[in-house]
Backbone bond lengths (Angstrom), bond angles and torsions (degrees), N, CA, C in turn:
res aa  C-N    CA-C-N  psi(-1)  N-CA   C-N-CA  omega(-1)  CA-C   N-CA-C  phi
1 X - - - 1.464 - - 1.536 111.59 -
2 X 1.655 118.53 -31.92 1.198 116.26 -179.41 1.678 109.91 -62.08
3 X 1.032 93.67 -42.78 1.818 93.33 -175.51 1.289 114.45 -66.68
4 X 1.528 131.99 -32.29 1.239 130.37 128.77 1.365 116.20 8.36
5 X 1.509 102.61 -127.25 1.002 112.47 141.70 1.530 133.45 30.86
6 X 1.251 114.13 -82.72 1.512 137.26 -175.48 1.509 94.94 -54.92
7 X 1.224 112.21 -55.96 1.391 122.42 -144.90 1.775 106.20 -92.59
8 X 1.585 104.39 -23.67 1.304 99.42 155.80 1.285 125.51 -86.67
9 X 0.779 127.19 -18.26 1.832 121.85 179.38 1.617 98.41 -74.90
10 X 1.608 118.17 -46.20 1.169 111.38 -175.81 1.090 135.46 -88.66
11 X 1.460 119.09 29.36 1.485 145.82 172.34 1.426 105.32 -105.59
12 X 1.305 104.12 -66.69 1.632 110.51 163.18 1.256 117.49 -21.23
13 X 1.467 118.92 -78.74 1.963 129.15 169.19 1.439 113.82 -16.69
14 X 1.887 89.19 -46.72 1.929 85.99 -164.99 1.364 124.09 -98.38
15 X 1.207 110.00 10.15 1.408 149.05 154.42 1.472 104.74 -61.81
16 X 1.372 101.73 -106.57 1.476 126.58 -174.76 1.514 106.71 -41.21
17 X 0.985 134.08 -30.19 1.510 135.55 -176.80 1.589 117.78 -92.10
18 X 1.505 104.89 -61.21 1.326 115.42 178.06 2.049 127.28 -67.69
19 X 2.034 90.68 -19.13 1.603 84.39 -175.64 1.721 82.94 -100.07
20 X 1.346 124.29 -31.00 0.990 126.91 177.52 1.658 122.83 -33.37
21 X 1.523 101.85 -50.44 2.035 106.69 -172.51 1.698 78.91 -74.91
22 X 1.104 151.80 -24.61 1.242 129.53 -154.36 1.876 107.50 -89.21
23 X 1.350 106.55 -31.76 1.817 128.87 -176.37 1.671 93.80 -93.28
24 X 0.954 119.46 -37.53 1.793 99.44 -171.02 1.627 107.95 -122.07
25 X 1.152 109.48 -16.93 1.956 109.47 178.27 1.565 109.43 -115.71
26 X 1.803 113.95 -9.60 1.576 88.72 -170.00 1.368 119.34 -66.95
27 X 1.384 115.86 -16.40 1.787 100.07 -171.82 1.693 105.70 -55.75
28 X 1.103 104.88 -37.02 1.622 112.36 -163.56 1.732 97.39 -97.59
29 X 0.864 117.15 -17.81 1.927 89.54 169.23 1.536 112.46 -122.15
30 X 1.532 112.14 1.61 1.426 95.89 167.83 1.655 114.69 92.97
31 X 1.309 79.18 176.40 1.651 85.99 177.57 1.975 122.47 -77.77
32 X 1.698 100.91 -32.25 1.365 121.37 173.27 1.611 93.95 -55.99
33 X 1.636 127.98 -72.84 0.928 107.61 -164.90 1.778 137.01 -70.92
34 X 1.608 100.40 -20.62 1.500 94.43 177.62 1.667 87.27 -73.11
35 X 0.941 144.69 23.87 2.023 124.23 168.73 1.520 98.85 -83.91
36 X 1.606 91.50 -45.51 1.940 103.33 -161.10 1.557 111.59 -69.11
37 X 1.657 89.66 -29.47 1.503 84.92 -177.82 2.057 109.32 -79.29
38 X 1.314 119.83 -32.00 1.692 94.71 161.82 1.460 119.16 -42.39
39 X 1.625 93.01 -65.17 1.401 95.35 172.97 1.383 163.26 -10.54
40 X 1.449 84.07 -52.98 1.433 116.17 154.75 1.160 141.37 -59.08
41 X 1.701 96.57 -53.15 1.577 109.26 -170.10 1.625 89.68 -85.43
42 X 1.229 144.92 -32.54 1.520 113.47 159.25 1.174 125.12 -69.55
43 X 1.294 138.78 -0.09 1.385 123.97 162.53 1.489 98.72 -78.17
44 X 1.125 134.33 -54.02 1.487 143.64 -159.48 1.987 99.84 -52.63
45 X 1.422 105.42 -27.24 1.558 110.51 -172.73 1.130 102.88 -93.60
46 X 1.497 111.70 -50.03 1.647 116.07 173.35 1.475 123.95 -41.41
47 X 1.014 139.67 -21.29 1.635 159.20 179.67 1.425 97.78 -109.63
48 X 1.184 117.66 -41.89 2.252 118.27 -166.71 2.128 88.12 -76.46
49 X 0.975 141.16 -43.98 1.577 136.13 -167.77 1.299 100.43 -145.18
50 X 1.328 132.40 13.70 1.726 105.42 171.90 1.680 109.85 -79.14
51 X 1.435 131.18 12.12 1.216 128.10 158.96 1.337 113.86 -87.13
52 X 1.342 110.75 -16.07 1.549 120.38 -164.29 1.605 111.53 -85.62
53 X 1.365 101.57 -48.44 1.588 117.71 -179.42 1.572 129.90 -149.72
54 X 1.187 99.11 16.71 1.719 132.55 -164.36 1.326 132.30 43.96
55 X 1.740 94.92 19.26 1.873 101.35 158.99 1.636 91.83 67.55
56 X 1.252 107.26 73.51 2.010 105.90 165.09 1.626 104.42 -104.08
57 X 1.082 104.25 -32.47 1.845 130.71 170.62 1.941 94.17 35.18
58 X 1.515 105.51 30.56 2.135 121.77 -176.51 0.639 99.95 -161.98
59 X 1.270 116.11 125.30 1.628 126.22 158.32 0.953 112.83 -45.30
60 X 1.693 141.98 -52.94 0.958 158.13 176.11 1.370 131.07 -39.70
61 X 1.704 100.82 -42.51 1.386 98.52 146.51 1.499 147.79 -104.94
62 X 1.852 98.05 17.70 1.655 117.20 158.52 1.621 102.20 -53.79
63 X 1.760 102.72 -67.10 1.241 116.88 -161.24 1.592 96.67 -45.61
64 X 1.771 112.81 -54.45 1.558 89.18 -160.32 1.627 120.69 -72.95
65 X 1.537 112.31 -12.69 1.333 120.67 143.77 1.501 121.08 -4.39
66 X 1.298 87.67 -96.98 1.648 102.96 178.21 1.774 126.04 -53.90
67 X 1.110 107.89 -43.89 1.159 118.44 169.49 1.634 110.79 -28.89
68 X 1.531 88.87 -57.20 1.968 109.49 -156.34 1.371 72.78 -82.48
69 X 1.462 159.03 -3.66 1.232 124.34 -158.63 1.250 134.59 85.52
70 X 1.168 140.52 12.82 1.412 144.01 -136.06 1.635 101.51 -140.07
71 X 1.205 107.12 0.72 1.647 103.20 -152.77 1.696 83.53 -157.56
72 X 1.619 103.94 126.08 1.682 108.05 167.21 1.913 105.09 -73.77
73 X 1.260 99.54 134.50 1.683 93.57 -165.81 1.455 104.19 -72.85
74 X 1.857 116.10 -14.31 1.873 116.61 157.49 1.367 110.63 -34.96
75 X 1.151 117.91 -25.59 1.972 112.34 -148.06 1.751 91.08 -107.73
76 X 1.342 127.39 -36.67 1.211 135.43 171.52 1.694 111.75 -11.76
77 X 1.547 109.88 -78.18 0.875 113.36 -155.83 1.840 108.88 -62.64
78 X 1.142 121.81 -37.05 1.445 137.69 -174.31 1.470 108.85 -64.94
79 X 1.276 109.98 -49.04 1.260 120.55 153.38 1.256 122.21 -13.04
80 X 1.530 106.57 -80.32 1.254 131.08 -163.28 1.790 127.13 -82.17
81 X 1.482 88.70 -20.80 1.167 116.32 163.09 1.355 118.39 -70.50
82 X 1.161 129.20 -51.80 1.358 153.31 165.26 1.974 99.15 -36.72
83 X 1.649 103.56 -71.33 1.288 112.12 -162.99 1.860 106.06 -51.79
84 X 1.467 95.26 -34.75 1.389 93.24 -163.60 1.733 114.20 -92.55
85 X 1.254 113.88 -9.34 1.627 119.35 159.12 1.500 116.80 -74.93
86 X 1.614 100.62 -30.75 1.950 99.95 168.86 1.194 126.25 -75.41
87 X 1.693 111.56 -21.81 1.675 122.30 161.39 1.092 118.41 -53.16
88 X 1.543 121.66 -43.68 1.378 136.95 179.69 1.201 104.14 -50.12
89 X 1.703 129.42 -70.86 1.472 146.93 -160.34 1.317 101.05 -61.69
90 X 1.739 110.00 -50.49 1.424 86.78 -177.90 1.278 127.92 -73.49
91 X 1.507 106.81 -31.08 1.696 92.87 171.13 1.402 136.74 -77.39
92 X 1.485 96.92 2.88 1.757 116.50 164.52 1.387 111.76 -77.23
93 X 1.294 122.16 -23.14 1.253 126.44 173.42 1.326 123.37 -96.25
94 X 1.245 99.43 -0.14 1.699 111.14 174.81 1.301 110.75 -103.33
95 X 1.768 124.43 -24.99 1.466 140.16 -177.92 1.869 80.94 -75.98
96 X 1.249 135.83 -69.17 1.114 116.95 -148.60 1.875 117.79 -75.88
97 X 1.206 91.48 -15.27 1.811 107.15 161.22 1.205 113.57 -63.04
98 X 1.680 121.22 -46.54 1.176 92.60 -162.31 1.563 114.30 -97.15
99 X 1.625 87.84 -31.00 1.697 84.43 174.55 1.545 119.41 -56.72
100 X 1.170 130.98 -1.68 1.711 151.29 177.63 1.683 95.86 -67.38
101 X 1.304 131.95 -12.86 1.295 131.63 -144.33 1.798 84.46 -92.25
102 X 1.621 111.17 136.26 1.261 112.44 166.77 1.617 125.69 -60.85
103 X 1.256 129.26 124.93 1.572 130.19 172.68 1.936 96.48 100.74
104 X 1.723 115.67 6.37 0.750 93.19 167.68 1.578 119.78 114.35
105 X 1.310 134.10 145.22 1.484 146.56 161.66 1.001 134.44 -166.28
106 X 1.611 115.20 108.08 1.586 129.17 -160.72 1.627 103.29 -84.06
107 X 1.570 128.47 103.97 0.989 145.63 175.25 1.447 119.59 -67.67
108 X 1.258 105.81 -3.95 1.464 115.28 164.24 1.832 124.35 -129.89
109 X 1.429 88.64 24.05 1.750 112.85 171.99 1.303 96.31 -102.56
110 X 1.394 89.03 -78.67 1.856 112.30 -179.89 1.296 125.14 -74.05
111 X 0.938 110.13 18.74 1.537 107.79 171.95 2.000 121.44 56.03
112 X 1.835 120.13 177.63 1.052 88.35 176.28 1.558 93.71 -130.73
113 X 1.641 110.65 31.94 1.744 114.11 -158.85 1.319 118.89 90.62
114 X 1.472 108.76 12.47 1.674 110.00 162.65 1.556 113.99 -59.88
115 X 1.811 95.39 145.24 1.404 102.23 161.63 1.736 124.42 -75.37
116 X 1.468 99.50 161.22 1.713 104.15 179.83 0.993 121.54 -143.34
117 X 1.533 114.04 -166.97 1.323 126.29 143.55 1.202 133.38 -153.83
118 X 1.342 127.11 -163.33 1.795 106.69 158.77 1.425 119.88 85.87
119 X 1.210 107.46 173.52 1.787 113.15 151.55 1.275 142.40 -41.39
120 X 1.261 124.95 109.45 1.460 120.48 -145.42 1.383 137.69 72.78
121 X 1.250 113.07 23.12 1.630 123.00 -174.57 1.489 113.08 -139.39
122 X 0.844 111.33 74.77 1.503 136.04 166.56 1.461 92.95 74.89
123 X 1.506 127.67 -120.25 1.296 136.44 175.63 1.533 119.38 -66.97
124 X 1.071 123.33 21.28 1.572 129.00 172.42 1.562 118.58 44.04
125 X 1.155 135.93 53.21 0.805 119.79 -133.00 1.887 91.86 -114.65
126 X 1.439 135.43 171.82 1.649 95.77 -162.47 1.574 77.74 -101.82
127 X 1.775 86.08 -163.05 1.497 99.97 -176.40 1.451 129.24 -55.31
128 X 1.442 96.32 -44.31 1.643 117.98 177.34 1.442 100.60 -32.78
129 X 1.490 100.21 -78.88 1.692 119.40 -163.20 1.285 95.51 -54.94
130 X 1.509 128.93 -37.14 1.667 103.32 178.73 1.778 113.54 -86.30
131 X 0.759 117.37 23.39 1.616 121.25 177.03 1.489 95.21 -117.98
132 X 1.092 132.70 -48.29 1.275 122.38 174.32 1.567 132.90 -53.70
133 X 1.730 89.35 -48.62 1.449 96.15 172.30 1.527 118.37 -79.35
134 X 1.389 138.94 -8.29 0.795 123.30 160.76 1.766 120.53 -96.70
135 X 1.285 130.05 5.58 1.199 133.07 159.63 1.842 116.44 -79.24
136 X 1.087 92.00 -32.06 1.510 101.00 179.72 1.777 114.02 -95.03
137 X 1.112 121.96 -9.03 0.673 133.48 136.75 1.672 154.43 -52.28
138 X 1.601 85.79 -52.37 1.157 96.01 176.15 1.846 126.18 -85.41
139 X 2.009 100.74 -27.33 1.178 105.98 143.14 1.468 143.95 -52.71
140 X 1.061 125.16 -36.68 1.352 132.57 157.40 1.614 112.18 -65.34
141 X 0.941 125.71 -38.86 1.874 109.14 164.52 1.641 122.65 -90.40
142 X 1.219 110.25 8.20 1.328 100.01 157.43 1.666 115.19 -101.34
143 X 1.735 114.06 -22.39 1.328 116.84 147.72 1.218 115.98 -29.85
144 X 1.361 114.23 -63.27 1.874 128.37 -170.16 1.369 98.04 -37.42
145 X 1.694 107.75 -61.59 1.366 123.21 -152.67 1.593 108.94 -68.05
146 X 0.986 113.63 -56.36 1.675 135.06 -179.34 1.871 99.96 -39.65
147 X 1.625 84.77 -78.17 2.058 85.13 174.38 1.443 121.40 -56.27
148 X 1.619 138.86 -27.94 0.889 135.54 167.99 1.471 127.31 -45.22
149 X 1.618 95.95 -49.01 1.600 104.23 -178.08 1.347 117.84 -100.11
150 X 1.547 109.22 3.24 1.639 103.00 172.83 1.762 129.53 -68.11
151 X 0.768 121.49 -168.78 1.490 133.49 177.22 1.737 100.38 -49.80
152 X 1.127 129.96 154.85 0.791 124.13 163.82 1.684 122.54 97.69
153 X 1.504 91.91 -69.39 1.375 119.06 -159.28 1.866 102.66 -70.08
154 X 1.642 104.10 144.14 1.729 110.44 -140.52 2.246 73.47 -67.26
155 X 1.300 123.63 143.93 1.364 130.31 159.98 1.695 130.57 -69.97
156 X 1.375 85.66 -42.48 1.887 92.56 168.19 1.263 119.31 -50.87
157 X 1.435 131.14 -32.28 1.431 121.21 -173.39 1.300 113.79 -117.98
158 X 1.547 115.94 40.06 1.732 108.23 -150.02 1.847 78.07 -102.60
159 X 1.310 109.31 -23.40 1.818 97.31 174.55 1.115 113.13 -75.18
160 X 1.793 121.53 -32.52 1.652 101.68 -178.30 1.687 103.11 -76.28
161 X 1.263 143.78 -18.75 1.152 135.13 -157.11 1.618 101.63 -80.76
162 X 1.432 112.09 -48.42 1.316 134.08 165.83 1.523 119.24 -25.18
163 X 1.600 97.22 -68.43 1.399 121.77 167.93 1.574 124.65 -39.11
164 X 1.449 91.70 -68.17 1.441 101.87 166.06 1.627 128.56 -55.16
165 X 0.731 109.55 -49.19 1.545 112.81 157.34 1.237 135.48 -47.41
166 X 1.441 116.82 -28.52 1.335 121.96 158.10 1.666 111.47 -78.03
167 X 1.365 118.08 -28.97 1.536 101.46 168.99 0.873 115.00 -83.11
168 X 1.407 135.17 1.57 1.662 122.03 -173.76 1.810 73.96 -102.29
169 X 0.577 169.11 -149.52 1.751 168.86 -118.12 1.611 102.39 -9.13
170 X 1.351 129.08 -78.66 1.441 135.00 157.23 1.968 105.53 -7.14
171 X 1.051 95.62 -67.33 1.373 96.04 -172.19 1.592 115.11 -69.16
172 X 0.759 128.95 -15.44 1.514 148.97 -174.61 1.520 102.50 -85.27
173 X 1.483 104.23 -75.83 1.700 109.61 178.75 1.443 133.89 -92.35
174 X 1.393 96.52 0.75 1.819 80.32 -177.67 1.018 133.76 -81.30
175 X 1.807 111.30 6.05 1.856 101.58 157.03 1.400 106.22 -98.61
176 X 1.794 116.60 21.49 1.543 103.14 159.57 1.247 119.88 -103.41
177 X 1.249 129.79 -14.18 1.363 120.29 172.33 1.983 104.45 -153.23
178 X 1.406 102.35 12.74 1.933 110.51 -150.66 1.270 121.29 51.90
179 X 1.473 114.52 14.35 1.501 110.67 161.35 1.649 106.84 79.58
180 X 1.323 107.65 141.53 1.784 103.72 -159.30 1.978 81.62 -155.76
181 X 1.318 92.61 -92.24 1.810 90.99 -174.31 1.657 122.39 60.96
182 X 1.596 102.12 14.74 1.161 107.00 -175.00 1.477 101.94 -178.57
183 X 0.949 126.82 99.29 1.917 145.47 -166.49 2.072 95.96 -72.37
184 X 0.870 117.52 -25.47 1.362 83.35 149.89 1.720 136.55 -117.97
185 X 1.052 100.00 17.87 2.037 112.53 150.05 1.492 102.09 -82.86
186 X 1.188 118.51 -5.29 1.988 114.93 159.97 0.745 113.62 -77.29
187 X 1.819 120.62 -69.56 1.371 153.84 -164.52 1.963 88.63 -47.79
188 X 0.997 96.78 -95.95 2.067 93.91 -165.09 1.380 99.44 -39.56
189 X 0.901 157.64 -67.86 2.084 136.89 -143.98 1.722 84.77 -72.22
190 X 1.415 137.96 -30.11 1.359 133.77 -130.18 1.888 88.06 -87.95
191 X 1.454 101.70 -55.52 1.501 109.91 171.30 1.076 103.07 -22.35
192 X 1.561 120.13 -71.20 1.681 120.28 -140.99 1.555 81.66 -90.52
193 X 1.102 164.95 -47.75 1.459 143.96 -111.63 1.782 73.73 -109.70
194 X 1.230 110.45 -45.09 1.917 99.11 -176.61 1.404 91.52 81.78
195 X 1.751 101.58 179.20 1.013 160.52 -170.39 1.793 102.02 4.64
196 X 1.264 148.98 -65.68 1.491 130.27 -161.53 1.194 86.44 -77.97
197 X 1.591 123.62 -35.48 1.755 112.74 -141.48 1.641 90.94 -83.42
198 X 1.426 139.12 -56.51 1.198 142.50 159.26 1.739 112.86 -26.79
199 X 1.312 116.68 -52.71 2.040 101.06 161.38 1.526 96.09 -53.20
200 X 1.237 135.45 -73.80 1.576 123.76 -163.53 1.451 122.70 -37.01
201 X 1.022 107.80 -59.03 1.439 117.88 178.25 1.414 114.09 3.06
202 X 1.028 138.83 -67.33 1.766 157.82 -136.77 1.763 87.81 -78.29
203 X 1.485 112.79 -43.58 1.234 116.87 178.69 1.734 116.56 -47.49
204 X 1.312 105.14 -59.13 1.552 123.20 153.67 1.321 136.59 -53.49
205 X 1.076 132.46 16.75 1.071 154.94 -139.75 1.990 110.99 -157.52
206 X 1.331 95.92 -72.13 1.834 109.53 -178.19 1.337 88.31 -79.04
207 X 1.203 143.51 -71.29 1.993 115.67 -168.94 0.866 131.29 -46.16
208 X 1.520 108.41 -59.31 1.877 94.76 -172.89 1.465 110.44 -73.25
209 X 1.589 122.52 -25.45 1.469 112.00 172.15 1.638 112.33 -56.31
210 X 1.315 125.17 -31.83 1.476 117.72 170.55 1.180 111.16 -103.27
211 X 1.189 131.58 52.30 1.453 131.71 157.04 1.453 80.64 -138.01
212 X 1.531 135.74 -38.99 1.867 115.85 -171.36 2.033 91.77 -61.90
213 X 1.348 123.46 -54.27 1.281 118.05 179.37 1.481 131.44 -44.85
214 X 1.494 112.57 -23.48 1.336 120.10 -166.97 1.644 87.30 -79.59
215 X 1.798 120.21 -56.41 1.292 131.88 -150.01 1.849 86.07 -68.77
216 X 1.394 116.14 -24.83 1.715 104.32 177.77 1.019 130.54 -65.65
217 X 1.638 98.98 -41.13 1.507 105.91 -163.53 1.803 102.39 -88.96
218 X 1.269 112.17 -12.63 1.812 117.62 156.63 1.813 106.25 -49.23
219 X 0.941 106.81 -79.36 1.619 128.85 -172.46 2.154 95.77 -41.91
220 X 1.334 102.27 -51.90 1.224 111.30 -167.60 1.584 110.51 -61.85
221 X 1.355 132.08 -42.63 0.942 144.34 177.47 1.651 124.24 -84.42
222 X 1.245 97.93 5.57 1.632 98.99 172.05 1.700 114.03 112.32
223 X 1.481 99.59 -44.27 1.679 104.60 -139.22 1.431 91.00 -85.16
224 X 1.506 139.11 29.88 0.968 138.76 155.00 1.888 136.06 -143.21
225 X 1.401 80.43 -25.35 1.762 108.79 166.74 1.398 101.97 -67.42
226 X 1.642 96.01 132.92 1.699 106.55 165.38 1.582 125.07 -84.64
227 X 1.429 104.61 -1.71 1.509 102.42 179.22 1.125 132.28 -66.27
């Protein structure tokens, strides 16, 4: 239940915080700052429960968890379950923030920090390029994650390295899809924003799960694990 727990509150954070600076602070901090602010709020969790349940706060990187071995695939599902009911809350708690805004906020004008693609979505970018960039993407930060916390590797800084890595991605992609790398930071804004962003979804969903698998079955097979 603790890992539960862990993993819902700290899905929630990166939700509520990270789609949050993007729906209520991006005019004023930009694109730099909604990166820093994911960023952030997983380092801030990564240190707040990565003793508790090791801060996966993605399905994506349960799955590549297990894959590499690192994760009993019993705990998987709870896990993930967990991550993706705290996506919900937080972006329920971000729908009721923002629509709180005086004169008003159309959650299906303005969006609530859903991911995309296409026509009309920030840099238009097509499907390809957003399946790509978020598979390759998302493989390379569960790399981060995997080597950070393996054997060896120094533990004190495996949240800022973590962290950082998700803003250098943020900054890279978020006029290609606003950056996802984790199917349930889709899943919650996708609910409330409805209808195009809910067809997308699947997009968010099949990449980073096969880019968290690619970065597993690396780790799993030796040719990258220090153990």
């Amino acid at each position: 239940m603790k890992h539960a727990v862990a993993e819902f509150i700290g899905t929630m954070t990166l939700v509520l915080f990270g789609c949050g600076a993007a729906v209520i602070a991006g005019a004023d901090i930009g694109l730099t700052g909604i990166s820093f602010a994911f960023g952030l709020a997983l380092i801030g969790m990564a240190y707040g429960i990565g003793s508790v349940s090791g801060c996966h706060i993605n399905p994506a990187v349960t799955i590549g968890a297990v894959i590499a071995g690192r994760l009993p695939s019993s705990k998987a599902v709870t896990y993930i379950l967990a991550q993706m009911a705290g996506a919900v809350v937080g972006a329920a708690i971000l729908y009721v923030i923002a629509t709180g805004k005086g004169g008003g906020y159309d959650v299906a004008v303005s969006g609530l920090g859903q991911n995309g693609w296409g026509a009309g979505y920030l840099g238009e970018y097509t499907m390809t390029a957003a399946f790509v960039f978020e598979l390759v993407a998302t493989f390379l930060f569960v790399v981060v994650i995997l080597g950070s916390t393996g054997a060896g590797a120094p533990a004190a800084v495996a949240g800022m390295a973590i962290g950082l890595t998700l803003v250098v991605i943020h900054l890279v992609g978020i006029n290609v899809t606003g950056v996802s790398v984790n199917p349930a930071r889709s899943f919650g804004p996708a609910l409330f924003a409805g209808g195009h962003a809910i067809s997308q979804l699947w997009l968010f969903f099949a990449a980073p799960i096969l880019g968290a698998v690619a970065a597993g079955v690396l780790f799993r097979s030796g040719l990258l694990d220090a153990d």
